[in-house]
DSSP file (Angstrom, degrees, kcal/mol; ACC not computed):
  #  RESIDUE AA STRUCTURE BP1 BP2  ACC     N-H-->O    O-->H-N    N-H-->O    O-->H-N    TCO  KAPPA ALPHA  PHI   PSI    X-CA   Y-CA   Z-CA
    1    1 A X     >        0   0    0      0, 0.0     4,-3.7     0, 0.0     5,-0.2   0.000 360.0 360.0 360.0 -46.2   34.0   18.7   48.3
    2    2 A X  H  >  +     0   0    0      1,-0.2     4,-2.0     2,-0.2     0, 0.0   0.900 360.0  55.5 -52.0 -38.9   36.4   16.5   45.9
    3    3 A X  H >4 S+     0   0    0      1,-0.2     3,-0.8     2,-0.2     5,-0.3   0.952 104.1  50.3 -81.2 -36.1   33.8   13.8   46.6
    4    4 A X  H >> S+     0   0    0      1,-0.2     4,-4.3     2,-0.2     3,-1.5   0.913 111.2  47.5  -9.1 -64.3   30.7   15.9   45.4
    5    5 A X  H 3X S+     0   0    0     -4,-3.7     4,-2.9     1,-0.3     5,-0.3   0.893 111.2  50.2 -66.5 -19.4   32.3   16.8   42.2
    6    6 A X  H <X S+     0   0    0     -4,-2.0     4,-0.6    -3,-0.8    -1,-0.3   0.550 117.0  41.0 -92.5   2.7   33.4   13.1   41.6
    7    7 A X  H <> S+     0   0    0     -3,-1.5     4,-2.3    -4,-0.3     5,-0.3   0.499 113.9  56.0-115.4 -30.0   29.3   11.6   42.4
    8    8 A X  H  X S+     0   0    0     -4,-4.3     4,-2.5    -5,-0.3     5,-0.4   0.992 110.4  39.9 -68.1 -45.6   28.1   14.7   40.3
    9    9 A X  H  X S+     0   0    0     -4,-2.9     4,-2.8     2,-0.2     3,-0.3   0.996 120.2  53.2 -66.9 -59.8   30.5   13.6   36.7
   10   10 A X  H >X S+     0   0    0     -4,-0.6     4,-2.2    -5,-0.3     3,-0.7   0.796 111.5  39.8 -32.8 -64.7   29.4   10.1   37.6
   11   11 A X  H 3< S+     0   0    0     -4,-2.3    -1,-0.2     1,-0.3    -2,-0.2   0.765 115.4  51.6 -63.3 -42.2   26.0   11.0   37.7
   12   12 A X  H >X S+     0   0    0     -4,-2.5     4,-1.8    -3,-0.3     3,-0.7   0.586 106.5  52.9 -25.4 -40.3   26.1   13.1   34.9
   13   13 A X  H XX S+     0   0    0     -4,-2.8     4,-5.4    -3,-0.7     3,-1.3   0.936 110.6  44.8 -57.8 -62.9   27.7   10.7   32.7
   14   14 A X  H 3< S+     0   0    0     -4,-2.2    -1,-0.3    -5,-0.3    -2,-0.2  -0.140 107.9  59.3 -78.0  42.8   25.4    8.0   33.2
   15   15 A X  H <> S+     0   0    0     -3,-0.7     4,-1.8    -2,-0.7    -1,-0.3   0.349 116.8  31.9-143.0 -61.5   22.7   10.3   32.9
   16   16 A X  H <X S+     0   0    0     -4,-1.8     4,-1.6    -3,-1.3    -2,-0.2   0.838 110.8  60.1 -63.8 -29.9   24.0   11.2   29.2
   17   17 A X  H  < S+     0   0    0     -4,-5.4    -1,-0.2    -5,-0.4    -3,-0.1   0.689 106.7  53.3 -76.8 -11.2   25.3    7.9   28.5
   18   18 A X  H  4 S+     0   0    0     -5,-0.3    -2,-0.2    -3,-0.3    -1,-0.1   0.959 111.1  47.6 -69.4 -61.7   20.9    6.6   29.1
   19   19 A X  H  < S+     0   0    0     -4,-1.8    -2,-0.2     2,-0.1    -1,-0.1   0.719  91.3  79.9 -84.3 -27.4   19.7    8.8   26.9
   20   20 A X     <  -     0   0    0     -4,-1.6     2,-0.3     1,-0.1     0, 0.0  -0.383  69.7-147.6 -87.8 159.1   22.0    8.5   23.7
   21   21 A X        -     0   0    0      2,-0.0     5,-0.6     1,-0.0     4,-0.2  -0.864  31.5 -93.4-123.4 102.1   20.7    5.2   21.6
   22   22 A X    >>  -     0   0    0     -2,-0.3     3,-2.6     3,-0.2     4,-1.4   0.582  45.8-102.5 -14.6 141.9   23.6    3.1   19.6
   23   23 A X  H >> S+     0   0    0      1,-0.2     3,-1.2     2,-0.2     4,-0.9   0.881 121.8  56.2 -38.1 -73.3   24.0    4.4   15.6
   24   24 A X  H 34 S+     0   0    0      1,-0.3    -1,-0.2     2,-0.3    -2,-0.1   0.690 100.9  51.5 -34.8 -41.1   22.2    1.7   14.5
   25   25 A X  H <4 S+     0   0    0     -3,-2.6    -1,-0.3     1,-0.2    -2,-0.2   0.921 110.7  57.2 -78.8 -35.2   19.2    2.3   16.5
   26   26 A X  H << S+     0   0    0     -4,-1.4    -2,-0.3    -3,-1.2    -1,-0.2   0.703  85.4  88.1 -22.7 -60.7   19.2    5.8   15.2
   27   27 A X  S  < S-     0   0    0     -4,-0.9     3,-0.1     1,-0.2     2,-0.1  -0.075  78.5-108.0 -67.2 166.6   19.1    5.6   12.0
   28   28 A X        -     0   0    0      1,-0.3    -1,-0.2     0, 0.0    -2,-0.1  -0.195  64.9 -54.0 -53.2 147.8   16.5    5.4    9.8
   29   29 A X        -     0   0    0     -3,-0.1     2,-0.4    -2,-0.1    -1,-0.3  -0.295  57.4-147.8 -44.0 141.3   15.7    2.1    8.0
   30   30 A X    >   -     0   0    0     -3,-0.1     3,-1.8     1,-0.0     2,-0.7  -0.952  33.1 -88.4-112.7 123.7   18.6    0.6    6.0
   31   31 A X  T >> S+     0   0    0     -2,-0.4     4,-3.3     1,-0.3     3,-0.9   0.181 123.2  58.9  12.2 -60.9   18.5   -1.4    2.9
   32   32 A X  H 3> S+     0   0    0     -2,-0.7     4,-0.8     1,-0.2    -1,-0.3   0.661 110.3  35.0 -32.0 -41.2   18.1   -4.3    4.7
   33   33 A X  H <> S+     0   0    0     -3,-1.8     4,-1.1     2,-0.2    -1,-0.2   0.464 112.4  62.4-101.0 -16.1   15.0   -3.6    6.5
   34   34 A X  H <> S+     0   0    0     -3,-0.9     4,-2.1    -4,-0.3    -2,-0.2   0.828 108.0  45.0 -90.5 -50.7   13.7   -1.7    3.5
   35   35 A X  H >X S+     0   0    0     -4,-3.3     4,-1.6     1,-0.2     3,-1.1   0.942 108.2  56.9 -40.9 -56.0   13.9   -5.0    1.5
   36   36 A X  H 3< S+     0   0    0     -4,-0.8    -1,-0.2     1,-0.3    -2,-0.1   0.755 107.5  46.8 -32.3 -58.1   12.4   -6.9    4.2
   37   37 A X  H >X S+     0   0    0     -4,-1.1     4,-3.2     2,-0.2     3,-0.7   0.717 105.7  59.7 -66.9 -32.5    9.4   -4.7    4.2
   38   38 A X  H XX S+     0   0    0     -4,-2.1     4,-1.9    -3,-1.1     3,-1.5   0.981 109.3  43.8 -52.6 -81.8    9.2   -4.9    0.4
   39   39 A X  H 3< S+     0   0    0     -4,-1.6     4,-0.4     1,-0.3    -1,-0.3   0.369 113.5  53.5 -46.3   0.0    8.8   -8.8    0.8
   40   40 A X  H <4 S+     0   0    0     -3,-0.7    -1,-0.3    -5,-0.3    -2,-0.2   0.802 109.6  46.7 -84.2 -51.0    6.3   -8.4    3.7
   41   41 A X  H XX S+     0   0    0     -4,-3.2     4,-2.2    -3,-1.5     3,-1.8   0.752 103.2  58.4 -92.0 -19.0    4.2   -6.3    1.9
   42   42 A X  G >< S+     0   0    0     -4,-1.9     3,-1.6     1,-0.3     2,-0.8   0.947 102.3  56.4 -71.0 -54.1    4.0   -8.3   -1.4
   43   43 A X  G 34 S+     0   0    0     -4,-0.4    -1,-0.3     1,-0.3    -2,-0.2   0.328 113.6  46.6   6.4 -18.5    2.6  -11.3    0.4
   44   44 A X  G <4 S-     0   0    0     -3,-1.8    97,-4.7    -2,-0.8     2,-0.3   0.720 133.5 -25.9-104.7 -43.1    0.1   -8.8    1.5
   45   45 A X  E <<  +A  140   0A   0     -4,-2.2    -1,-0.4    -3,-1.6     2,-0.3  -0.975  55.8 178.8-158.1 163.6   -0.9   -6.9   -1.5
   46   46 A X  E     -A  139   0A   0     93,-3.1    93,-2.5    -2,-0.3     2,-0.3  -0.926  14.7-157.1-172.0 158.0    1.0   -6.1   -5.2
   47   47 A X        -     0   0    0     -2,-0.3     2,-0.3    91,-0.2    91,-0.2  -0.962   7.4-167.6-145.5 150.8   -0.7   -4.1   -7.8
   48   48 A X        -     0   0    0     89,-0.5    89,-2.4    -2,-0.3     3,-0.3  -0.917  17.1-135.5-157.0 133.4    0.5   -4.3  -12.2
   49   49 A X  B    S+B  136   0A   0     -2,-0.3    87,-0.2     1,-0.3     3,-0.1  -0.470  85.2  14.2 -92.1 130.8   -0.7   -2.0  -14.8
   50   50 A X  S    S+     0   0    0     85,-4.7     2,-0.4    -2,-0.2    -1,-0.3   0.997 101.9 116.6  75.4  40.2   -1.8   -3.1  -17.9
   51   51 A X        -     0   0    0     -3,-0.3     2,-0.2    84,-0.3    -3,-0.1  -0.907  39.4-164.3-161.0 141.7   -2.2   -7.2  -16.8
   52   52 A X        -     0   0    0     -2,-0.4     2,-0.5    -3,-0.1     3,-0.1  -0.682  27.8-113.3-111.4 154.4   -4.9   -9.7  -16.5
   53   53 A X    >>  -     0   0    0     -2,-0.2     3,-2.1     1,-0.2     4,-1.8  -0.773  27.8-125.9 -99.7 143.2   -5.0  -13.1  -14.8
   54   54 A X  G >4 S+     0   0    0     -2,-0.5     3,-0.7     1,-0.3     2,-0.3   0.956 112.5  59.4 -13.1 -78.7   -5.4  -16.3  -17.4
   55   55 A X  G 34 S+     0   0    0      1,-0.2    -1,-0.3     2,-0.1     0, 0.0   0.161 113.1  29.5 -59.3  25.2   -8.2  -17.2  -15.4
   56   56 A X  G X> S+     0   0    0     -3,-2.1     3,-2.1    -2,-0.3     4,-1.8   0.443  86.5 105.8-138.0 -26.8  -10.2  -14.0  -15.9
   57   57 A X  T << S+     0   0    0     -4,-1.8    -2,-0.1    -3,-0.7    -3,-0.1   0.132  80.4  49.6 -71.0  31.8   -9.1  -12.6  -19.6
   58   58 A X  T 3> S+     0   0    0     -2,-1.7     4,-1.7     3,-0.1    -1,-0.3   0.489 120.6  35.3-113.1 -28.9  -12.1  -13.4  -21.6
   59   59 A X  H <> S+     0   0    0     -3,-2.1     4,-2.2     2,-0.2    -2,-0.2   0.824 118.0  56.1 -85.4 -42.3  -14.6  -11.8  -19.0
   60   60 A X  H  X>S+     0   0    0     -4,-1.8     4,-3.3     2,-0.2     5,-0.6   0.989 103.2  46.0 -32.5 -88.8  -12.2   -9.4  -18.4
   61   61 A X  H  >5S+     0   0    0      2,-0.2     4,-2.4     1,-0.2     5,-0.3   0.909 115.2  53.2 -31.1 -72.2  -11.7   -8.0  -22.2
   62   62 A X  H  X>S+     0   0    0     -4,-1.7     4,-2.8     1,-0.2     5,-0.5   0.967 105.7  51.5 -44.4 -62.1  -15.9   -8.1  -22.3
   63   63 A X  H  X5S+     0   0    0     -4,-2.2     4,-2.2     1,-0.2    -2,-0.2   0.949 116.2  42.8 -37.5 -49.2  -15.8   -5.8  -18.8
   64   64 A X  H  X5S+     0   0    0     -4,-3.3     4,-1.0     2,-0.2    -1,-0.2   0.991 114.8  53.4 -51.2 -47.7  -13.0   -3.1  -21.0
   65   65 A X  H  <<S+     0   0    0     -4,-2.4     3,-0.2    -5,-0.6    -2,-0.2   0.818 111.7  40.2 -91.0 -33.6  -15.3   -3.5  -23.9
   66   66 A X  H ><5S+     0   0    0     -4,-2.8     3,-0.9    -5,-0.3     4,-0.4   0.816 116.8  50.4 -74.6 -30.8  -18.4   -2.4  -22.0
   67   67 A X  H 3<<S+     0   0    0     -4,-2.2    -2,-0.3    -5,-0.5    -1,-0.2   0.282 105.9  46.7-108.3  16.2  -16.8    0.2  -20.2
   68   68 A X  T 3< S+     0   0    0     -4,-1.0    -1,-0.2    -3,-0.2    -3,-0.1  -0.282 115.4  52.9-108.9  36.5  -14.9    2.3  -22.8
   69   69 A X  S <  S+     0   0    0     -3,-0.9    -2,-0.2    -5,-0.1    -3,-0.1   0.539 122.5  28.2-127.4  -7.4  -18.2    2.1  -24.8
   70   70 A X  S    S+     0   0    0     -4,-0.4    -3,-0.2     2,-0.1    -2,-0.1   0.666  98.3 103.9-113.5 -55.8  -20.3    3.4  -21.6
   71   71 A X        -     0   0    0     -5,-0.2     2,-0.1    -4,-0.1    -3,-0.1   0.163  57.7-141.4 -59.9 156.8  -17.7    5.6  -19.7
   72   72 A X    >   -     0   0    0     27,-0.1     3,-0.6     0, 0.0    27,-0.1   0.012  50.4 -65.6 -88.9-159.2  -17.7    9.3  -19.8
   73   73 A X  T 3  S+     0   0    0      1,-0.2     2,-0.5    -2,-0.1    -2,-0.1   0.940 133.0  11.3 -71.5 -53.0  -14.8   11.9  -19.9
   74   74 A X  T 3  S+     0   0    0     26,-0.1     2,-0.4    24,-0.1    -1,-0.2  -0.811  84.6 153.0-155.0  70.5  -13.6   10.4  -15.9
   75   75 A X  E <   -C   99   0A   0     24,-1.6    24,-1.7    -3,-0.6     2,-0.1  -0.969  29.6-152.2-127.5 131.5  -15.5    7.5  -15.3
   76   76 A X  E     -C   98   0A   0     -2,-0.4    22,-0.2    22,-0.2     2,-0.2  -0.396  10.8-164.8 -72.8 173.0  -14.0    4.6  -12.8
   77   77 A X  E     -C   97   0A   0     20,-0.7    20,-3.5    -2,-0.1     2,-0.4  -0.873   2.5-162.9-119.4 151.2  -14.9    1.2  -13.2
   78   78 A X  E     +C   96   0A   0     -2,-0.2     2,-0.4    18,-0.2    18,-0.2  -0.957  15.3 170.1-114.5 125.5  -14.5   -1.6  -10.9
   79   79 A X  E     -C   95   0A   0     16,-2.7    16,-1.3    -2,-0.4     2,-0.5  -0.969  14.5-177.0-156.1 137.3  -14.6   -5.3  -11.2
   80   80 A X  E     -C   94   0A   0     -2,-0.4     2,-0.6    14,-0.2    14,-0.2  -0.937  12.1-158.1-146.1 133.0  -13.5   -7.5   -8.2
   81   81 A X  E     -C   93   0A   0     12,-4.4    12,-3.6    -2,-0.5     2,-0.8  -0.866   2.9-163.0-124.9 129.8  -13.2  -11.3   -7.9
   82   82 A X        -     0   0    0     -2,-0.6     2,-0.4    10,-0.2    10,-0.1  -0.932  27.4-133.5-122.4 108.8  -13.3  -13.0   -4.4
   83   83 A X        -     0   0    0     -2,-0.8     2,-0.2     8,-0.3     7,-0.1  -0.410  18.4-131.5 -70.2 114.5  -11.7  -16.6   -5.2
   84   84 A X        +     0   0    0     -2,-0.4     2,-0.2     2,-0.0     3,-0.1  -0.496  52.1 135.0 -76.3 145.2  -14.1  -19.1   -3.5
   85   85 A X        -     0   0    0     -2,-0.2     5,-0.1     1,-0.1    -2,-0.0  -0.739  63.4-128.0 179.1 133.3  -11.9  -21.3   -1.7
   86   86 A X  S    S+     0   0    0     -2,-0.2     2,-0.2     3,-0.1    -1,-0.1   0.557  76.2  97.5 -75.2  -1.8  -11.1  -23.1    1.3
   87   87 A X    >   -     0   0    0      1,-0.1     3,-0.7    -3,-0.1    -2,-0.0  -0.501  69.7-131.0 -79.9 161.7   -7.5  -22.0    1.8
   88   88 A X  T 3  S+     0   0    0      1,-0.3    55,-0.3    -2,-0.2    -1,-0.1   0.557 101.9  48.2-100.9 -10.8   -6.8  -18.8    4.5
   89   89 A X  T 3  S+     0   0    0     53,-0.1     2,-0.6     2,-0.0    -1,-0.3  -0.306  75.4 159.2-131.2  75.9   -4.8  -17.0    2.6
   90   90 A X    <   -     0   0    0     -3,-0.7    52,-0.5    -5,-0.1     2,-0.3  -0.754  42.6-125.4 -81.6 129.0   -6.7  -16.7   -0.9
   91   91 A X        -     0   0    0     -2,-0.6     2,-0.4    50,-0.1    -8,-0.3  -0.446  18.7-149.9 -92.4 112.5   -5.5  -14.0   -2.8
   92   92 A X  E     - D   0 140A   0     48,-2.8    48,-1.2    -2,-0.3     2,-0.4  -0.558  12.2-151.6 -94.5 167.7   -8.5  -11.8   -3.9
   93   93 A X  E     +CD  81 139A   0    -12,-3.6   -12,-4.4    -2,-0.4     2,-0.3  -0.902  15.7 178.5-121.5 154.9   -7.9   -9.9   -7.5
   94   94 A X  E     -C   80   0A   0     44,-1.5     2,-0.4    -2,-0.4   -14,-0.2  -0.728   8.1-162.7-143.2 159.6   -9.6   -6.5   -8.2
   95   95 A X  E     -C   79   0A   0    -16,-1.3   -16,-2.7    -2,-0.3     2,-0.4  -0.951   2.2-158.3-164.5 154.4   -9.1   -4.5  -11.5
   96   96 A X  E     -CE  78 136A   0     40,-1.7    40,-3.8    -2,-0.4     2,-0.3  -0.975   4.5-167.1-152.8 137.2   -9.8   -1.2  -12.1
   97   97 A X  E     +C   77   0A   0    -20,-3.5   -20,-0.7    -2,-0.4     2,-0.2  -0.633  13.6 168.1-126.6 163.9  -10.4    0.5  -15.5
   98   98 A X  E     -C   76   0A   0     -2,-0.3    36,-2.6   -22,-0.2     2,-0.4  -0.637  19.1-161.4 179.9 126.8  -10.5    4.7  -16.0
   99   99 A X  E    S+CF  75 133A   0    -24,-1.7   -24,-1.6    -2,-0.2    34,-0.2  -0.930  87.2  37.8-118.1 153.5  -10.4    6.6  -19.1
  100  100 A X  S    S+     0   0    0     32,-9.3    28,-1.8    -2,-0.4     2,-0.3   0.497 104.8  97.1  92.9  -1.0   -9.3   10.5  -18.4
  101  101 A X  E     -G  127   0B   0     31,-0.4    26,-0.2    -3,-0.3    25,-0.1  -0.957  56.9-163.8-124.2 100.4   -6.7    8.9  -15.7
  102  102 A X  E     -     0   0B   0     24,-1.2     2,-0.1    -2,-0.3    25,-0.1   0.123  66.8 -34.3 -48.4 -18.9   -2.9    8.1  -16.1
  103  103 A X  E     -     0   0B   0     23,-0.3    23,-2.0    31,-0.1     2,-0.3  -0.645  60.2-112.1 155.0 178.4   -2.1    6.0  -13.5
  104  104 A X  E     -G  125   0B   0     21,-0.3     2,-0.4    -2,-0.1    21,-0.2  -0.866  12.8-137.0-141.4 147.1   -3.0    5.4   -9.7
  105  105 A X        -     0   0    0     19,-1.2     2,-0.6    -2,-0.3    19,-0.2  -0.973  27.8-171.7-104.6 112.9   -1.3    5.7   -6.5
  106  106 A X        +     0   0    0     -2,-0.4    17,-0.2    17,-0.2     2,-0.2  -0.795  10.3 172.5-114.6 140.7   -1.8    2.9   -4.2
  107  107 A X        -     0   0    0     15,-2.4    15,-0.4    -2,-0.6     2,-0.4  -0.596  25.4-141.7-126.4-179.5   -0.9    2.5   -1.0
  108  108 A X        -     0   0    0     13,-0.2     2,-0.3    -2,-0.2    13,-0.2  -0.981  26.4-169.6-133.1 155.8   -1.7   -0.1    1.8
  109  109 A X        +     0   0    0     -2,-0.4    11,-5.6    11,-0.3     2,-0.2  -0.989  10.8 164.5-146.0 150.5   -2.2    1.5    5.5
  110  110 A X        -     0   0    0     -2,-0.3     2,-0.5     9,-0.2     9,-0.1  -0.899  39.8-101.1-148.6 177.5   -2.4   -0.3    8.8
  111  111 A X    >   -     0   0    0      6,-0.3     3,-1.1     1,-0.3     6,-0.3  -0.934  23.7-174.7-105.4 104.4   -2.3    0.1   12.4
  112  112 A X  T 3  S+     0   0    0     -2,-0.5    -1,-0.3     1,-0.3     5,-0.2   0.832  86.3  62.2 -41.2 -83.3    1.2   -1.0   14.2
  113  113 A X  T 3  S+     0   0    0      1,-0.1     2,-0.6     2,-0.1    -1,-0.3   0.191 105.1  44.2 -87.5 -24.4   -0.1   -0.5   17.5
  114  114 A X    <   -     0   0    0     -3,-1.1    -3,-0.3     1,-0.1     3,-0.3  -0.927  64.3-162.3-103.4 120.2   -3.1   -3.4   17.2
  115  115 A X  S    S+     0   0    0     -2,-0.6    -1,-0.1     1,-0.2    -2,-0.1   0.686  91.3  58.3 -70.2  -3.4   -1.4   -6.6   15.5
  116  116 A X  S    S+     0   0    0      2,-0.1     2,-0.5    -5,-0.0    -1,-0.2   0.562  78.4 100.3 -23.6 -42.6   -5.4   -7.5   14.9
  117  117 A X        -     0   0    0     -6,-0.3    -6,-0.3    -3,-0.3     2,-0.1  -0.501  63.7-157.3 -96.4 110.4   -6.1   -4.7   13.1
  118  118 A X        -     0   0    0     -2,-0.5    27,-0.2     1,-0.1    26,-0.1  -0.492  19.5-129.6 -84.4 163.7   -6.2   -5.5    9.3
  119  119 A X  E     -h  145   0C   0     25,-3.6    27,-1.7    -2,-0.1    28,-0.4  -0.134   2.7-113.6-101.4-158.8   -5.6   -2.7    6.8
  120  120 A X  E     -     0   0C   0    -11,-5.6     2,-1.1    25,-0.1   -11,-0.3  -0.783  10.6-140.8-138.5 117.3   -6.7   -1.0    3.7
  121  121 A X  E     -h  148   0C   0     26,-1.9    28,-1.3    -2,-0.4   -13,-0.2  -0.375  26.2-153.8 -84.4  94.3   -5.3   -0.5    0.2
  122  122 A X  E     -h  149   0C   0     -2,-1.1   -15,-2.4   -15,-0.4     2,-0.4  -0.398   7.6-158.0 -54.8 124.8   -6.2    3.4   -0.8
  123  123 A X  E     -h  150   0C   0     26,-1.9    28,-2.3   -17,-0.2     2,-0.4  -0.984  10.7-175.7-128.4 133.8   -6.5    3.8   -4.7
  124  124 A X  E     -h  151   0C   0     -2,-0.4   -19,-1.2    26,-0.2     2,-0.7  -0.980  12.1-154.6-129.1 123.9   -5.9    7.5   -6.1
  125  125 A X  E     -G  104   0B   0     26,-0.8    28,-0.5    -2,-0.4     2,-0.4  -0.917   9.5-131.9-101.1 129.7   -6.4    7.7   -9.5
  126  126 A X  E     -     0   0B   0    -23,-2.0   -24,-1.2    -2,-0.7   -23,-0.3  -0.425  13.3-130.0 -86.5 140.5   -4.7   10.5  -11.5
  127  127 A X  E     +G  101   0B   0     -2,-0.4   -26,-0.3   -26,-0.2     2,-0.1  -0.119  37.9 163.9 -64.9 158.5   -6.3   12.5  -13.8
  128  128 A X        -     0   0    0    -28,-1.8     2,-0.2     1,-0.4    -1,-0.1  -0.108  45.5 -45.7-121.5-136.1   -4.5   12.6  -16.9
  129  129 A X        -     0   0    0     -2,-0.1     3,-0.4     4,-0.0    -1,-0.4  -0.299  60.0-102.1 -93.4-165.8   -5.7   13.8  -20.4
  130  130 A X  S    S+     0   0    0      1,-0.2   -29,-0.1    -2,-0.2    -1,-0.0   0.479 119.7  47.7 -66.7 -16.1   -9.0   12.8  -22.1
  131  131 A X  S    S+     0   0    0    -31,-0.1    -1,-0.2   -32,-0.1     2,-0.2   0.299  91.4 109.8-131.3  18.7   -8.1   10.5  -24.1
  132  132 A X        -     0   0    0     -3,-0.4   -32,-9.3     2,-0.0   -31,-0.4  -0.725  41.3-168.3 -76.1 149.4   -5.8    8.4  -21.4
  133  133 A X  B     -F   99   0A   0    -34,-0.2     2,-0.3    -2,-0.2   -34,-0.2  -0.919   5.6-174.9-114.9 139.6   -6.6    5.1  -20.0
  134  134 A X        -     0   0    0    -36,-2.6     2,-0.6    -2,-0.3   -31,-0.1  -0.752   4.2-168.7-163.4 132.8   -5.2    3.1  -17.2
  135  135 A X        -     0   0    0     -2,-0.3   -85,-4.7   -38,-0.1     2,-0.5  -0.786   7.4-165.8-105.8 120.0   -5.9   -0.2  -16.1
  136  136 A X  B     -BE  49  96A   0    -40,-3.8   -40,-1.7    -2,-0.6     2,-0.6  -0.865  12.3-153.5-115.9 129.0   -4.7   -1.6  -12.8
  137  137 A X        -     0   0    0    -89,-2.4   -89,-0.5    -2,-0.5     2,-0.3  -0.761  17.7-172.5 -66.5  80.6   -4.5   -5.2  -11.4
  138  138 A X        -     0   0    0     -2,-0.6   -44,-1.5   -91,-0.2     2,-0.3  -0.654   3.1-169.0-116.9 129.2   -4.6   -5.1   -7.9
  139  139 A X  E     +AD  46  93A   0    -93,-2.5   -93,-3.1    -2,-0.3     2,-0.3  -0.883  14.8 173.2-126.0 124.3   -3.9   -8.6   -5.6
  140  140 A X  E     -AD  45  92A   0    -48,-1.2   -48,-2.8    -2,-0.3     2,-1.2  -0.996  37.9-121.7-152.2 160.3   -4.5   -8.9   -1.9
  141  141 A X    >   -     0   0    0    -97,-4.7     3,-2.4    -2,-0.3     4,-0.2  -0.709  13.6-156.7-114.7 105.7   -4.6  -11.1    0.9
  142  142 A X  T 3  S+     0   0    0     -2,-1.2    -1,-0.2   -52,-0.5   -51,-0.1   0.726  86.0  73.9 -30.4 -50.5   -8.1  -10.9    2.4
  143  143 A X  T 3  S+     0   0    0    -55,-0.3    -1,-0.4     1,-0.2     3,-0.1   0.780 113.8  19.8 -43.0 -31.2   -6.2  -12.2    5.8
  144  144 A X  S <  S+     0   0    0     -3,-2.4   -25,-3.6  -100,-0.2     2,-0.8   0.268 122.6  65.6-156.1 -19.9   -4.7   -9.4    6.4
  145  145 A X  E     -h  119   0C   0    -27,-0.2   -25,-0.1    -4,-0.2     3,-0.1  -0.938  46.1-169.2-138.0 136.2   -7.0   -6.7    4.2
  146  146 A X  E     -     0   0C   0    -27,-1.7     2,-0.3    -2,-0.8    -1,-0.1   0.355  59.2 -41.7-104.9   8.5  -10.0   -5.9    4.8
  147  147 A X  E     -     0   0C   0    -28,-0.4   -26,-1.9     2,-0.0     2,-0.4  -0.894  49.0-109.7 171.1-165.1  -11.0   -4.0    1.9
  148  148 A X  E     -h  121   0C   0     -2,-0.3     2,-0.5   -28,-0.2   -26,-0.3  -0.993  23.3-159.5-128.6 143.7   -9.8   -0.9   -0.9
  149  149 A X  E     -h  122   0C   0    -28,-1.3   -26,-1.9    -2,-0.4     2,-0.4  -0.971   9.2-139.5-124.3 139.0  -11.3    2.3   -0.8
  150  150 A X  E     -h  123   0C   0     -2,-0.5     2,-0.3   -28,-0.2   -26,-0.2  -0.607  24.2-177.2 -90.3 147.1  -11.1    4.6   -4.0
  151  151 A X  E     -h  124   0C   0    -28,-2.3   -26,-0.8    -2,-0.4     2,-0.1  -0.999  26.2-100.9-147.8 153.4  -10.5    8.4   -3.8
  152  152 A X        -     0   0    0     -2,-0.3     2,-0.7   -28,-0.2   -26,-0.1  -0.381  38.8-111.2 -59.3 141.6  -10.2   11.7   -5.7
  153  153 A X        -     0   0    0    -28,-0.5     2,-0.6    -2,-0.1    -1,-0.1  -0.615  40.4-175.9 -58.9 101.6   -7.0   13.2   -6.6
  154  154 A X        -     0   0    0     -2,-0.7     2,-0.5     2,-0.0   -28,-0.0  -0.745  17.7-159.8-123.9 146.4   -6.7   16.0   -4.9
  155  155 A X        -     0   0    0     -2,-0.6     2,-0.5     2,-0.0    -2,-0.0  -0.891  13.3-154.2-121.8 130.2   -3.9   18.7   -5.0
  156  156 A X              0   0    0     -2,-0.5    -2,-0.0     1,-0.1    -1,-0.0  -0.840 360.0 360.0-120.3 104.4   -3.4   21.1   -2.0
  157  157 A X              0   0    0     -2,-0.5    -1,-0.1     0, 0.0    -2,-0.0   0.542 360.0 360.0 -60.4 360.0   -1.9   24.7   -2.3
């Protein structure tokens, strides 16, 4: 009988002692690993409000100038430059104009589970007032994204 009870708390320990997973593994990301991702992901994609590349701001400035003389009350515009080039990670640049909108949430989404599987940068813009603008530069590497898709803001009771 003594020897039961002493095979059951074995078994029982190392029964509890499988399942639990060290603190570390537990936790949530920690500073460390949140940085990391930060520097992973600019290398992938980065977006700046309000900014133009050297090489674009005279073509640029005409594209504004036609499209807050065209646009309506909540009209996007888009204007997207795919850098001819022979290197494999050429960075393509997008810009994206809205009057009636206040600023945009962009996000970049992928799939862990195939390392193949390139993502997609999601652009929200949010409405603002009528007489707001906001202009976004958005930079990505084509390796790794395979395109942006724009969507409505939409707010969910």
């Amino acid at each position: 009988m003594q020897l039961r009870k002493v095979l059951t708390l074995i078994i029982l320990s190392f029964m509890i002692s499988s399942c639990s997973l060290p603190k570390q593994e537990l936790d949530d990301e920690g500073p460390g690993q949140q940085e990391q991702a930060k520097k992973t992901l600019k290398g992938i994609y980065a977006y700046e409000y309000n900014a133009i590349e050297p090489k674009h701001l005279e073509e640029v400035n005409k594209w504004l100038s036609e499209s807050r003389a065209n646009c309506s009350d909540t009209t996007i515009f888009y204007k997207s430059y795919n850098e001819n080039s022979s290197g494999a990670h050429v960075p393509r640049v997008n810009y994206m104009f809205a009057k009636g909108y206040k600023a945009y949430e962009i996000s970049f989404v992928y799939s862990i589970d195939n390392e193949e599987n390139k993502g997609q940068i999601y652009i929200v813009p949010i409405k603002g007032r009528a007489t707001d603008e906001a202009l976004v530069k958005i930079t990505y590497d084509p390796w790794y994204v395979f395109g942006t898709s724009v969507a409505e803001h939409q707010l969910f009771p």
